[in-house]
Structure formats: C-alpha cells, structure tokens
N, C-alpha and C positions, 0 to 999 in steps of 0.2 A: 332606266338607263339604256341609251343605246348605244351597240359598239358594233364596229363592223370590220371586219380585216380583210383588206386585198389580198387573196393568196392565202390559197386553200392547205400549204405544206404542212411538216411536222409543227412549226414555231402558229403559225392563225391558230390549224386545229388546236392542238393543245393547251393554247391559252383558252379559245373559245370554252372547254372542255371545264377548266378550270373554274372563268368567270361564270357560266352556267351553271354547275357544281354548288357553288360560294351562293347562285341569288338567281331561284328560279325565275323571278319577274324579269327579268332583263331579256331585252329584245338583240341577240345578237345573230349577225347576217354573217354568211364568208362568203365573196366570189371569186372564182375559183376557174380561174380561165380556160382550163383544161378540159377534158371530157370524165367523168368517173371510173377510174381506174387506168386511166393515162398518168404514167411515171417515163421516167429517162434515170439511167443509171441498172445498176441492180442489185447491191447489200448495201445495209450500212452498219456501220461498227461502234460499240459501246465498249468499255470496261466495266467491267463488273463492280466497281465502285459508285459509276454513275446512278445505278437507280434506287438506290436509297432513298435518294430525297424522293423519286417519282411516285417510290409506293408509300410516300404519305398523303403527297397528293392527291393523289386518285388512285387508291387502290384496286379499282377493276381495270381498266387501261395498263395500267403497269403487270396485274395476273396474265394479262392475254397478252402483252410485250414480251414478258419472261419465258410463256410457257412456249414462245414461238423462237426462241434463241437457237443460234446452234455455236455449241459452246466450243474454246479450247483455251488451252495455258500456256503454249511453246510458239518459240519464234526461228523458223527456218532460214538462214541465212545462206547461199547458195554461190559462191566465187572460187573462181578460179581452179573446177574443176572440186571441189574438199564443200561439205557441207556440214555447218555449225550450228547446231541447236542448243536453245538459250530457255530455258524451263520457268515456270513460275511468275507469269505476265499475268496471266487470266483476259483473256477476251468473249464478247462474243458478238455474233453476228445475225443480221437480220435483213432478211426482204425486203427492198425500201417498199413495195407495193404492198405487201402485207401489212409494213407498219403503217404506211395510209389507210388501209383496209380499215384495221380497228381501231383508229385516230376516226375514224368517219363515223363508223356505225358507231361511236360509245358517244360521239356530240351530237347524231342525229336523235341518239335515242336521250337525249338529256332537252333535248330542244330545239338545238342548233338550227340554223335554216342553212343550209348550203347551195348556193345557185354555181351549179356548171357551165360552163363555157359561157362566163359571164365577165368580158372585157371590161377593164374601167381604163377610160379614154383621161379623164378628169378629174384624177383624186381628189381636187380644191372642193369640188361639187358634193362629193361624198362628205368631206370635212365639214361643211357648213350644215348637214342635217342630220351630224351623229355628236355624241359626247364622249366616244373614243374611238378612234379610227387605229387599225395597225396595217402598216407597212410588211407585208408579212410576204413579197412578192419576187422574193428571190434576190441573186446575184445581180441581174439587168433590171433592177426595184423603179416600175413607172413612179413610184412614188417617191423613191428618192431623186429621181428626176425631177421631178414636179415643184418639189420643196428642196433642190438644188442649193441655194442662194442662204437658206437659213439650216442646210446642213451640213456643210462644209462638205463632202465628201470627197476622198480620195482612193486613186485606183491604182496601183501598181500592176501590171501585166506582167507578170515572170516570163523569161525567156524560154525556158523550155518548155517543148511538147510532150502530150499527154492525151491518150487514149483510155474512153472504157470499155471497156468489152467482158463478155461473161463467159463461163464456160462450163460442164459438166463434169471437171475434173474435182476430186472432192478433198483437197486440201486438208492434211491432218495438222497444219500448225500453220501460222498466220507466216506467210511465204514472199521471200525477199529473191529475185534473180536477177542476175547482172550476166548477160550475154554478149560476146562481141561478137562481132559482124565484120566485114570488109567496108562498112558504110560510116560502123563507131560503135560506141558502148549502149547498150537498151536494157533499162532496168523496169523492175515488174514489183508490183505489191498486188498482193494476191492474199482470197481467205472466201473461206466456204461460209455461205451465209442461210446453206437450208439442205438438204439430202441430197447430192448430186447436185448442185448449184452453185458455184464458187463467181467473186467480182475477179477482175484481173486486168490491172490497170499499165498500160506499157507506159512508158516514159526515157525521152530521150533528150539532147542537146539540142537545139534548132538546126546544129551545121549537119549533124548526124540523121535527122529529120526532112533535110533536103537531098544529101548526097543518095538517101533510101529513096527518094521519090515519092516520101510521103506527103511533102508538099501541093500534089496533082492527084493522089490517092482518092479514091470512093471509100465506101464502106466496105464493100467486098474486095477490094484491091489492101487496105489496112488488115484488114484478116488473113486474107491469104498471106502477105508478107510474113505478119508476124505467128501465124501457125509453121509457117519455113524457120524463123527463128527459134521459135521453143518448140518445135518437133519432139525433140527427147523428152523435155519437161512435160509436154502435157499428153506424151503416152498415148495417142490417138482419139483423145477428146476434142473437140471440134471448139474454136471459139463462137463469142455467139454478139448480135449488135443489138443497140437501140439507141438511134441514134447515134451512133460512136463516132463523132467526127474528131479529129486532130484540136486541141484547145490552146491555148495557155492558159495557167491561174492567175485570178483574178484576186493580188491581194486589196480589201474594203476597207475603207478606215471612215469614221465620219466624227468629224469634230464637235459635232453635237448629235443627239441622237433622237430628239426631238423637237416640235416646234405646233405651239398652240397646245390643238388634241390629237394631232397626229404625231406617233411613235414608231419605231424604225426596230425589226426585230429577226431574228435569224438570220440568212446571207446576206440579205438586204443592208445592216447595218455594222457587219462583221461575217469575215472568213478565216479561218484558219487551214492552210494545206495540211490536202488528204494523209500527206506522212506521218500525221501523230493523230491518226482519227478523221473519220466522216463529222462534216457540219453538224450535225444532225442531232448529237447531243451537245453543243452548246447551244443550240437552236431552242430546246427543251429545255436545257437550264435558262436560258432567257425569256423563256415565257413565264416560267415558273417565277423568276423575280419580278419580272412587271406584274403580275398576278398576285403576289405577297404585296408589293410597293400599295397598290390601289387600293388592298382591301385595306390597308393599312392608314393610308390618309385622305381617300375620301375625293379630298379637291383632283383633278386631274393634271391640272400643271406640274403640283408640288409634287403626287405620285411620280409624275414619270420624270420629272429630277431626279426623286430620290431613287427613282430604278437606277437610272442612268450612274450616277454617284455610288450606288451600292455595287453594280456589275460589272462597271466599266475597267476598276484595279484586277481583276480578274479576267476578263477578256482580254485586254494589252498584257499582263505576262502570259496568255497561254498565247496570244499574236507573237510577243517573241520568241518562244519557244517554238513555233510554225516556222517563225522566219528564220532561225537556226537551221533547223531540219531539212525544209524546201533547201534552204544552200546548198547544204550538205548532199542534197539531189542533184542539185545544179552543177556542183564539181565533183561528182564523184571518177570520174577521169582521173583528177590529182592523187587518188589513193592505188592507183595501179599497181605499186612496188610494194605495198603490203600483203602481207600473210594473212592466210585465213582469219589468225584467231586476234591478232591485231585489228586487222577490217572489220571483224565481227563486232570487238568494243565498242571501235569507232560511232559504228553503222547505232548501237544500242543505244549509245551516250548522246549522238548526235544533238537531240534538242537541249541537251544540258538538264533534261529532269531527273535523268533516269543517271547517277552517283555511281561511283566505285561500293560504295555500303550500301547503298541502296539494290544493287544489281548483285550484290551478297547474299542480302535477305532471298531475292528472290531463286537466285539459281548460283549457289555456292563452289558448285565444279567448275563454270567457265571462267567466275574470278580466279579460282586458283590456278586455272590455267594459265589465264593472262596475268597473271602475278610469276608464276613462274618462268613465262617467256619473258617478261621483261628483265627478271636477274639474270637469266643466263645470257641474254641479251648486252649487258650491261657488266658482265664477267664477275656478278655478286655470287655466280651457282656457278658451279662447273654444267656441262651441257647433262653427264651421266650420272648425277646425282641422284642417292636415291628418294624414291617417292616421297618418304614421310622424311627427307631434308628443308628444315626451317628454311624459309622463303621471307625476303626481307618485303615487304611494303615498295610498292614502286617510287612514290616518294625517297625512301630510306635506299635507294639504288645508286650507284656511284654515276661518277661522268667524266669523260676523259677529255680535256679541250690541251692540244698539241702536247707540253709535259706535265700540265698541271692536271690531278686526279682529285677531284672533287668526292666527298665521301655521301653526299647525299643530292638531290635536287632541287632543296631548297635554299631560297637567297634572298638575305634582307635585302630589300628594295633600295635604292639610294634616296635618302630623305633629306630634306634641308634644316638645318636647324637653326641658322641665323641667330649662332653663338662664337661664331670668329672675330678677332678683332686684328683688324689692320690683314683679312684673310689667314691670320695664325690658329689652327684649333689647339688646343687646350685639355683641362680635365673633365670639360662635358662631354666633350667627345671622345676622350678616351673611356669614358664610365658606359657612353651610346655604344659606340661602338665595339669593346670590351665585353661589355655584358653583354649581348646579342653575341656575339661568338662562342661567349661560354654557354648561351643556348643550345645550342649546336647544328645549326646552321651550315648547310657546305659552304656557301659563301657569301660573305659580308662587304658592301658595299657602299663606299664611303659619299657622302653627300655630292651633289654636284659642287665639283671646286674649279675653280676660275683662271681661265690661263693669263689672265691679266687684273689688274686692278679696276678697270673701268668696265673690264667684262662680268662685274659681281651684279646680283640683282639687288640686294641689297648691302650697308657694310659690312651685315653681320654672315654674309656669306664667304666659306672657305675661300684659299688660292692655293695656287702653287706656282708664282712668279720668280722667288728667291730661294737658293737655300737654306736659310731659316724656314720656311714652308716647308719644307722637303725635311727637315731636322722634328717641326711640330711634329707633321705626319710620322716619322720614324718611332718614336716614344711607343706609338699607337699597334703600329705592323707589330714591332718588336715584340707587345706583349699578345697581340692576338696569335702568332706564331707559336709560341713559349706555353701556350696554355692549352694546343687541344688541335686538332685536323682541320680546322676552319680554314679558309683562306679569304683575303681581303684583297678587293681589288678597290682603285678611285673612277668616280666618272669625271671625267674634264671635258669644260665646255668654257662657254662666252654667249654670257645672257642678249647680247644683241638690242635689240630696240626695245626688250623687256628689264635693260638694266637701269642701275640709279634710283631706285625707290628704297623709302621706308621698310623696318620689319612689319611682317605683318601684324601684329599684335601696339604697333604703335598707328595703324590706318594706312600704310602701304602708301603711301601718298607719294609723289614725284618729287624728287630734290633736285633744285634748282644747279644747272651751269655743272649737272655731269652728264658729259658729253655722250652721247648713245650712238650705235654704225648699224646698217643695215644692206643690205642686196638694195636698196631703192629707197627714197625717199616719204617714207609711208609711215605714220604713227602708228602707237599700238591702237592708242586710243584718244577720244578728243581731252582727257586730261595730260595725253603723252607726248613730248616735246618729239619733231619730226629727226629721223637719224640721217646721220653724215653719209650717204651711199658710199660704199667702199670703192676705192680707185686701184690701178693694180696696183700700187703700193701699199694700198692697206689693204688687200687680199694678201701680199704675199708678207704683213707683218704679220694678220693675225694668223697666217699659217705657222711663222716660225716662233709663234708665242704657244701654238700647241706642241710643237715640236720641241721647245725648250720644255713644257709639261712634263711630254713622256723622259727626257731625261731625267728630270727633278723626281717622278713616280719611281722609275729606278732607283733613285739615290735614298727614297722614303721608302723601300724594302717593300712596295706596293706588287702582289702576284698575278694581277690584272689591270688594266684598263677598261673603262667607257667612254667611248666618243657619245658627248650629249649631241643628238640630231634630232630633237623631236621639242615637244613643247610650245615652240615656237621660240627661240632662243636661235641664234645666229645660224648655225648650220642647217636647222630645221627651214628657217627662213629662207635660205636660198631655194629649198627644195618645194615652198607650197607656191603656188600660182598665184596666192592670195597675196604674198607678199614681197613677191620675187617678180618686178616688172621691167626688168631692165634688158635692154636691145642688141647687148653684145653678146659675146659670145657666153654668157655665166648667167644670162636669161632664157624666155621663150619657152623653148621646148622641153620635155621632162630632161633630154639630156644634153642641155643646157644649164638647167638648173641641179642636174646633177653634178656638175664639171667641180665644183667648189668643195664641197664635202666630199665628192672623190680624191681631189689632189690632197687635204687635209689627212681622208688616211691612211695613201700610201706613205704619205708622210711620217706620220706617226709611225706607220709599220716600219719604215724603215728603220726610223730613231728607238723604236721599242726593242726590238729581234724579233729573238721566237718566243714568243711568251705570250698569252692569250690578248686577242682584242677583239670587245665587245662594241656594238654600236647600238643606241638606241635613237627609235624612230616613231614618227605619230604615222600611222598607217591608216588613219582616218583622222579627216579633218570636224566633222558632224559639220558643216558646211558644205551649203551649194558653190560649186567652182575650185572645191580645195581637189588636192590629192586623193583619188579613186583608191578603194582596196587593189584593184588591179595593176595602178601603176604602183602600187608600193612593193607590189612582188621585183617589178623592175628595178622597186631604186632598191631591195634588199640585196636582189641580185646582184648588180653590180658595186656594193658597198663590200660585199666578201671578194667578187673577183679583186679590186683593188687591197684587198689586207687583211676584211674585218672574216673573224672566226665565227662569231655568233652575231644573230638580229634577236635584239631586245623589243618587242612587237606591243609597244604602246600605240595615243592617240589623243587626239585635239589638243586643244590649249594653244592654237596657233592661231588663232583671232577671236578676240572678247566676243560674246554675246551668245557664243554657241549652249546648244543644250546637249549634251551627252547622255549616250544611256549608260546608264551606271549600275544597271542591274546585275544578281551574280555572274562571276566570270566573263565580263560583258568584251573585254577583249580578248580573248580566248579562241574565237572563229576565225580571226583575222591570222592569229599566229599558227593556227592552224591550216590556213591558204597559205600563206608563205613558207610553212614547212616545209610541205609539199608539192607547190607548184615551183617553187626556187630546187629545191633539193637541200635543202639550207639549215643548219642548226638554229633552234630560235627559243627564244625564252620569253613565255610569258605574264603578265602582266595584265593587274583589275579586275576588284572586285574576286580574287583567291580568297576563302578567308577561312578555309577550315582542311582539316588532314585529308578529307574528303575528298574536296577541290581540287586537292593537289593531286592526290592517289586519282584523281578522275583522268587528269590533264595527261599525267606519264601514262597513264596505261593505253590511253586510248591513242597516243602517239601525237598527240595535240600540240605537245613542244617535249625539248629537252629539258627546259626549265621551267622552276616556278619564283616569281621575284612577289614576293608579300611584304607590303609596308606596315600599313597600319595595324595590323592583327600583330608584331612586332614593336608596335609603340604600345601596346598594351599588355603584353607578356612576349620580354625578351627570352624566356624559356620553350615558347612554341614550339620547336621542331621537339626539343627534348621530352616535353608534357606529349606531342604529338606520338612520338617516338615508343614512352611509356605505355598511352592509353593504347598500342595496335600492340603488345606484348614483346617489342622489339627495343629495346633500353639503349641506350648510346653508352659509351663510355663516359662515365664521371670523371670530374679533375680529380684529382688527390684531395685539397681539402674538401671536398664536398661529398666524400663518402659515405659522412656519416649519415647525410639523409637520404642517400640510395634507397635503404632498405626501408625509410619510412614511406618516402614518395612513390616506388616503385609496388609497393604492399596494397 
C-alpha cells in the first residue's frame, strides 16, 4: 500500500506514524515543503485528557510528548485592574518545534520517508499513483484547492486581529489580559509552553487595530507597540517574533471531507479558534480516527466515509463551541460594566462547555463566589452576611421587573396547546397551566393567545377578543395566585400569514377562505394562500385589537404581558426583510420595519400601566438576508425605549426551509449580546434543559431569565425537583406536605 500526505505537520506525521506502526510493508512518503525544523508559531496546548487515547497508540511518541510538557492547572484572569484565579483546569504545554522534532524522528525511524522542501504543484498527479493520499497541508490546503468542486469548502474570515508572538516571561497559570489603550481594548491569551518560553497571543477589534496603526505595522513596529502595552505585565521580558504578522482566523468547514483516495485532515479540513486550544490536538485526534477507520475496512473509499461519518459529529460541536468563544473575543467591549468575578464566569463559560457544576467540580471557591455575588446582587443576601450564610442557587435568585418580584428565574416558556375552542381555554389549561405553577416556577406563561379571531394559527389556539376570554383566563390567574409565589403573565400576538391552519396533530394543513394579513403580499409557503397586505386601516385595526388585549389581560388578573414579535407571525414579520417589502413608510429600512411593532407597544404600554411588558423576538433568522444578530440589538433597543421592560431573545421560524442550530443553549449568545450591548433586561431561551443550564445562564450574567419549555412538558415539577436536588427546597403548598419529607429525604 501506498500513501503519501502533503504536509509534513502534526496531523501527516502522526498518521504516517500510526499507518507505519500498524504495517511495516507499506510504502509511505510525506512532503513537506518546509525546510527541517522550520515551524511558525511557538507552544501548542493540550488537556490533559487528550492523550489517553495517544498513549494507546503509540506509546513512544506519546512517552516523549509527555515527558516534554510543561504543566499547569489554574487559569489567570486579569480586568480591570483585580485578578481572578480559577483552580482545577489542568493544561499543558508544548513547543510546537519540539513536538515536530519527535513526530519526525519516531516516523523516520519506523520508516517514514520525508522529503523537505518538497512543493507539490498538482495534487491530482500524486492521486493517481498512490492508494491514499492525505491533505495534511494546513490552513491555505493546496489540496483542498485542488479538489475545490468535490469538497465543498467553506471559509469564514473572523473580523478580528490577532498576533503571535513569544516571550520569556514564564507564566504560572494559563493567562487571560485585557488592556485598554487610547486606541481600544487588546486582549492576550498567553501560557508557558517550556522553561522561560511562554506563547502570547495579542488580539484586538479590526477598528482598534487600525486606529493603533497596526494596520502599516512590521514585525518590530507590532512588538514594540505591544511591549508599550503590557509593560507591567511582562515585567521586562522582551517579546519575541516568527513570523508574527497581524492575521484574522480562518474559520474551515468542508462539506465533504473526502473524494476518491484523497482525505482532508487537520487545519486543512477543520479549525477551531485558538480560545478553547491550539489545532493541534484535534489535528491528532483526526489522524488517530482516519487511522482506526482504514485498519478497520480495508477498502479506502468506505474507510474514509466511515472516518468522516465517525469524526465529523464531534468536530461540529467542538466547531461550535470555537464559534461561541471566538464571539465571545469578538465582543468582549460589550462586558465593560462588569466586575471582576462576574467577567471572570463569563470569560470561563464562554464556549458553553465548561457549566456552573461542572466549573464546581473543578474550582469550588469561585462558584461560591459568583453564587454569592449574584444573591446579594439580587437582594436574596444582604451584602454583610456572614460567610457560612446559606446562598441560594443563582437560578433560585429573585428578580424584580418594575412592582412585580419574581421569587426565582425561571419561566415556563409559552407553549401552544391547540386545546381552545371558539379561543375560550378551559380545564386543560387550567390543569397546564396550574400544575406548572405549583412546580414552582417564578413565572408562568400563558400560550400565545390571539388578539383576534382570524389572528389564531389554528382554531384550537387561545384569544382574548371578548370578555368571556378574559373570564376563561380569570378561573386560571385566580388559582395560580391562591396557591403559591408564581406569577402568570399571557403572550398576545396575531399569527399573520402563518394563521388559518389545521392542529398540528391533525397535518397542519391550510383551511380554506380564512382570510391571512401581512406587511406584503408574500406567502408563507407554496401550500400558503398569499396575505391581504395591511392598509392603514388595518395597521391601525390590528393595533387597537392588541390594545383591546391588554385591557381584556387586565380584567383576566393576568401579572404580565408578551408581545409575540418573533416566529414569524405578524409583528415579527414587519421586522424581517424577508418578509416585510413594502415601500412606505412601515417598510425598507430596519427602522422602517420597526415603525409598526413599535407603535403596537407603546400602545399596549400605554393600555397596560405600570405593570411588567415583555417582548419576544427572533434575533436570528438562520437565513441569508434575514435580520443580523446586530440589527437585533437595534430593534431590542428600541422595543424597551417605546415601553417594553424585558427582550425575550428567541429565533427563526420566520421562513420555512431554514435549518437552525438547536444545539445546547443554542440561543443563549445571542441574549447575551443584547444584554449587553442594549444595556437591556433579557430572558432567555433554547435548548435550557437542565438546573445546570440555568445556574450557568444567571451567573455568568448571560440574561436575567431563563424561559424552559419542553423540560416543563415533561415534569411540571422542574424548578421544585430542581430546587430539591441543589439542597435549597421551595415552599410546599399545604396539601402537599406530606411528601415534603419523602421527596426532599
């Protein structure tokens, strides 16, 4: 068998290393365009988790990996002047040259043939006289060039700039600094990767990157800068270059990862930004699987399927968990007004791996910390409480929206149940709704109900057009009130071009000759009759049918409102570009298509008082040409300056066909750019589904809320069971005493 890999890096060698290993006959080449012992960069970084599997592998390659580590366990966190250390990581670090060093010498001495500064002009040429070729050729992969067409590849260029540079300062814990300048904010990941040898990576904004003049900058002009920057910090160590020119990352994606006998392996075929680890051990674990896939079935097509198929669900979540992170670099401006030990959660949680329980296990003092700031924060602690004063779960933390005092932060979701008749609800939803409050829930929220009759999506969806609606709902308040601290509020809306359908459990299907309205003339979909575009008299009926709502949520003892804007249901549709094309003044421009959901709720506010108003919104479309993360900061902002109290920070469902990520917490980043770049109260939503989740969201300051649906359609006790298992019990009703002491035991 012949195999030859372009690209002499961690990912060729170590496969080579492997295949050679597994089947001395085999003829394998690497060329390696560089000269022997030419590297660019300077450490690279593993966990101490990673090489488990290496030392099954090959256990001499991995003895002389290990014994060349330089270890640590803490994570330094450096703002605003206060530095917070975070215990119990485990890292370590390595010379990327070094680890070439003995990547070479353990395949040369297995067989290997490595030709240096050996250019391949023609990867096709190579393919046609080997029986597995790897792509092994980096970030800018001639080969995935080459094989363009049958690898779909995709690049994303991150905005921000990013420098490497090294330096002799020797770093006792894997080191985070955030610097401001007259120019803007410059953040550093930094960590000793050998005795006096540390990597130290600067990173900045593009606009903060021009206004410094690094735009024009050399090598020794980026040095000298940023040795003027971190003066203090690096104590009169000198930085040091190789190559360190200004970059952006390069995020890689490829739709297929091979084709023929050619396979696409390390940066070449996936990246992940430097914030959650160097390339370098996925690079390794990807050889390691194309390496098992082959010995495993022999033929070479169906192997490198079955790599691709086996590694690929594992590369896309550690891809978004990069792409979290990188954001979370991208804005870290927006977190200015936080405190140290707030910033520091943030900073920890950022890709969403690393949990509120999870970041317990490892360093138990900074949880308690940030458990502690956030009750007293939250007025659960008094500020001079003493030390060993019980501390509630940041979940279990109160919240105060204008008079109403919410006793904890979590909130059943509004869900539809398409159990109304004639929009009257009834005894399912006092049993829905009922029961989920005696979970104990701070707030319960009642399905989207309709401010009209033609605004339902389907018949079996809520209203609240009459007072008989107003009377249903009252049954409801009445007893959620009567039975425990919960409070309930309604979302009112008007399904828009998405009304007039079947339940869904009957096939959702379109019923004929009910009438649908929209911002423009535009179906949902080719089974959806096209809507009546609103004229201004039916802009200002359906406003005065929201307005009669909030009266009628009054008269239904209702302690909240939501304004539904999202989904894609009438108000949402004014605001997406997808479906909002109309030329007056209520079209065009974002604040144009704001003009309509804005007049709706000052409206409401006016008709409500002072009494809490919620708004929920899709703050992404998952759609090319819809609504930007960015502009939703905008249209959040200007939904609270007109009236609304809180942004409820959902997403999509505003044109069929889209694919969403629905990973955990998957809107969660979004409500956490709006928090902060608005200055804004917001509550989120998708993909919550554990006490974890939630404890993660409050602490890290990510929102004020948490709205969980589903995990509440299958135990209405959630917060209560929640409550139990963190050793903090809510209050029991009366009758349910008696299983206090069973449940709680």
């Amino acid at each position: 068998m012949r195999i030859v890999s372009i690209g002499g890096g961690p990912a060729g060698l170590y496969y080579a290393i492997l295949a050679k290993r597994a089947d001395p006959r085999r003829e394998i080449v690497i060329h390696e365009r560089n000269r022997p012992g030419d590297t660019f960069g300077f450490g690279v970084v593993f966990s101490d988790r990673t090489m488990d599997n290496l030392a099954k592998a090959d256990p001499e390659s991995h003895a002389e990996i290990v014994a060349s580590f330089a270890h640590w366990e803490d994570i330094d966190i450096h703002w605003k002047g206060s530095v917070v250390r975070s215990r119990g990581h485990g890292f370590a670090g390595l010379e990327r040259r070094r680890l070439l060093e003995i990547l070479t010498r353990r395949a040369q001495a297995l067989g290997v043939e490595i030709r240096f500064e050996s250019e391949i002009v023609d990867p096709r040429t190579i393919a046609a006289g080997a029986d597995l070729v790897l792509g092994a050729d980096g970030v800018w992969s001639g080969v995935r060039k080459s094989y363009e067409a049958e690898l779909g590849p995709e690049i994303d260029l991150r905005p921000n700039r990013f420098v490497w540079l090294g330096t002799t300062f020797p770093f006792e814990a894997f080191t985070f600094y955030f610097n401001e300048t007259p120019h803007g904010l410059f953040r550093v990941h930094a960590y000793r990767y050998a005795p006096g040898a540390s990597t130290f990576i600067v990173e900045c904004t593009e606009d903060t990157w021009r206004r410094a003049g690094m735009d024009t900058a050399d090598e020794d002009q980026t040095i000298a800068y940023c040795e003027e920057v971190f003066r203090k910090e690096l104590a009169g160590h000198r930085l040091q270059k190789n190559r360190s020119v200004w970059r952006q990352f390069p995020n890689i994606r490829n739709a297929r990862w091979s084709s023929g006998n050619v396979v696409l392996l390390g940066d070449a075929v996936h990246t992940a930004h430097f914030s959650i680890g160097s390339g370098t051990k996925p690079a390794l674990q990807g050889a390691l699987a194309l390496h098992e896939a082959v010995e495993r079935e022999k033929d070479i097509p169906r192997a490198l399927a079955a790599y691709e198929a086996d590694r690929k669900p594992g590369v896309e979540r550690l891809q978004r968990a990069a792409q979290v992170s990188l954001e979370w670099f991208e804005g870290t401006e927006r977190y200015r007004a936080l405190d140290a030990m707030t910033f520091a959660m943030s900073l920890l949680s950022r890709s969403l791996r690393v949990s509120h329980a999870n970041l317990r296990l490892r360093d138990p003092d900074i949880v308690a910390a940030v458990d502690r700031a956030c009750a007293v924060a939250s007025g659960a602690l008094p500020a001079d409480a003493p030390a060993d004063a019980a501390v509630p779960p940041p979940m279990l933390t109160p919240f105060r929206v204008r008079r109403m005092r919410l006793a904890n932060r979590v909130v059943v979701s509004p869900m539809c149940q398409y159990r109304a008749e004639n929009g009257l609800v009834n005894d399912w939803h006092l049993v829905h709704l009922g029961g989920r409050a005696l979970g104990g829930a701070g707030l319960v929220i009642a399905e989207m109900t309709d401010v009209a009759p033609e605004g339902r999506i389907t018949p079996g969806c809520a209203g609240l057009w009459t007072p008989e609606h107003a009377a249903a709902y009252r049954r409801i308040t009445d007893f959620v009130h009567a039975n425990g601290d919960t409070k309930i509020g309604v979302q009112l809306a008007h399904a828009g071009r998405k009304a007039g359908r079947e339940v869904p459990w009957k096939g959702g299907a379109r019923i004929p000759g009910w009438e649908v309205v929209g911002p423009s003339p535009i179906a949902w979909d080719a089974g959806s009759q096209t809507p009546r575009a609103l004229d201004y008299a039916g802009l200002a009926g359906i406003k005065d049918a929201f307005v009669r709502g909030a009266h009628l949520a009054s008269e239904a003892g209702f302690d909240l409102i939501e304004l539904h804007a999202a989904h894609g249901y009438l108000l949402s549709s004014f605001l997406s570009p997808l479906s909002n094309q109309r030329d007056d003044e209520y079209g065009g421009s974002l604040e144009g298509r704001l003009r309509f959901p804005v007049e709706v709720v000052r409206a409401v506010r006016e008709a409500w008082g002072d009494r809490p108003l919620f708004v929920r919104i899709s703050a992404t479309e998952w759609h090319a040409g819809g609504t930007t993360p960015a502009e939703a900061v905008q249209i959040a902002r200007a939904l609270v300056d007109a009236g609304a109290d809180l942004i409820d920070v959902s997403g999509g469902a505003t044109v069929p066909g889209t694919r969403p990520d629905r990973s955990r917490l998957f809107h969660v980043a979004l409500a956490d750019r709006i928090r902060h770049e608005a200055r804004i109260p917001v509550m989120a939503v998708g993909g919550i589904m554990t006490a974890d989740d939630a404890n993660s969201v409050i602490a890290s300051a990510r929102a004020d809320l948490v709205a969980i649906a589903r995990e509440h359609l299958a135990d209405p006790y959630f917060t209560r069971h929640a409550a139990i298992a963190q050793g903090a019990p809510l209050p029991w009703p009366p009758p349910y005493l008696l299983a206090r002491t069973k449940v709680q035991t």
